[in-house]
C-alpha positions in Angstrom: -182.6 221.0 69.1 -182.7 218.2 72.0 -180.3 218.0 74.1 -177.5 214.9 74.7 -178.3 213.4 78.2 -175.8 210.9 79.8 -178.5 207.9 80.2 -179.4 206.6 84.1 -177.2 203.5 85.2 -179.9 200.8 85.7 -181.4 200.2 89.3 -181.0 197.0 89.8 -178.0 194.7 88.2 -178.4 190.8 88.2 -175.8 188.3 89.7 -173.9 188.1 86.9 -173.7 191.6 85.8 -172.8 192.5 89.2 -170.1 190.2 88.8 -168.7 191.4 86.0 -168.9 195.1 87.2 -166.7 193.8 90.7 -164.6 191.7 89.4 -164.1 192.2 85.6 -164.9 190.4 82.8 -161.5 188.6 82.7 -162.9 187.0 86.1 -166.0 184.8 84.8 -167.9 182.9 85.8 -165.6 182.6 89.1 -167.3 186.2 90.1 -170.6 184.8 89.5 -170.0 181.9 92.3 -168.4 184.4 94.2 -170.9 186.4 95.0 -173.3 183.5 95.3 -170.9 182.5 97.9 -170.7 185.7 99.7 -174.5 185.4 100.2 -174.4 182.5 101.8 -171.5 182.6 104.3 -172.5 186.5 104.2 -169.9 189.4 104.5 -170.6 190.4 100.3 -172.7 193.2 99.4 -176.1 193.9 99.8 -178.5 191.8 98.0 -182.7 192.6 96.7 -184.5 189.4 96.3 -187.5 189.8 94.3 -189.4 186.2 94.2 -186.5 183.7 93.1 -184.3 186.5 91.9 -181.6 188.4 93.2 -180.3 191.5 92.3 -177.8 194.1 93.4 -177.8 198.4 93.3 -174.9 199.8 91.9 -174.4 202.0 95.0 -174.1 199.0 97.4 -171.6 197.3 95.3 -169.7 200.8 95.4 -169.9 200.9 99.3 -168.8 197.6 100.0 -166.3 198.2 97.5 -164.8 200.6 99.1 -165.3 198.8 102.5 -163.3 196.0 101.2 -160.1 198.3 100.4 -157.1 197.4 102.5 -153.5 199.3 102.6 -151.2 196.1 103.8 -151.4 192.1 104.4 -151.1 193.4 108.2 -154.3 195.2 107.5 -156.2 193.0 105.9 -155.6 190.7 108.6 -156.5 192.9 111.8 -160.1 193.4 110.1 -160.3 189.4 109.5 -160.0 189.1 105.6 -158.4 186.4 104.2 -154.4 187.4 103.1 
């Protein structure tokens, strides 16, 4: 008898399915730009470009994630993000 195996979250997500997983599917395609955004002004998560396409790991949009969680306006504000 095999056994049930929980199956690997994929190694690299696209732009839009990073999107979604950030922002939530309510939040299309706004996330999409979003992110594209982020990459050019910078400050957004890490990014893998392979050739014309770019792609983000699942554990950088985690980290920057959690690097983006403030506790007040006044917080927000000391570390520069927009209120």
């Amino acid at each position: 008898m095999g056994s049930m195996s929980t199956p690997e979250p994929p190694l690299l997500l696209d732009t839009e399915t990073a999107a979604t997983r950030t922002y939530g599917v309510d939040a299309q395609p706004g996330a999409t730009r979003r992110l594209e955004d982020l990459r050019r002004r910078g400050g957004g998560p890490p990014y893998v470009k392979h050739g014309r396409k770019v792609y983000y790991r699942p554990q950088d949009l985690e980290a920057w994630i959690e690097g983006e969680i403030v506790k007040s306006t006044a917080d927000a504000a000391a570390r520069g993000k927009n209120v």
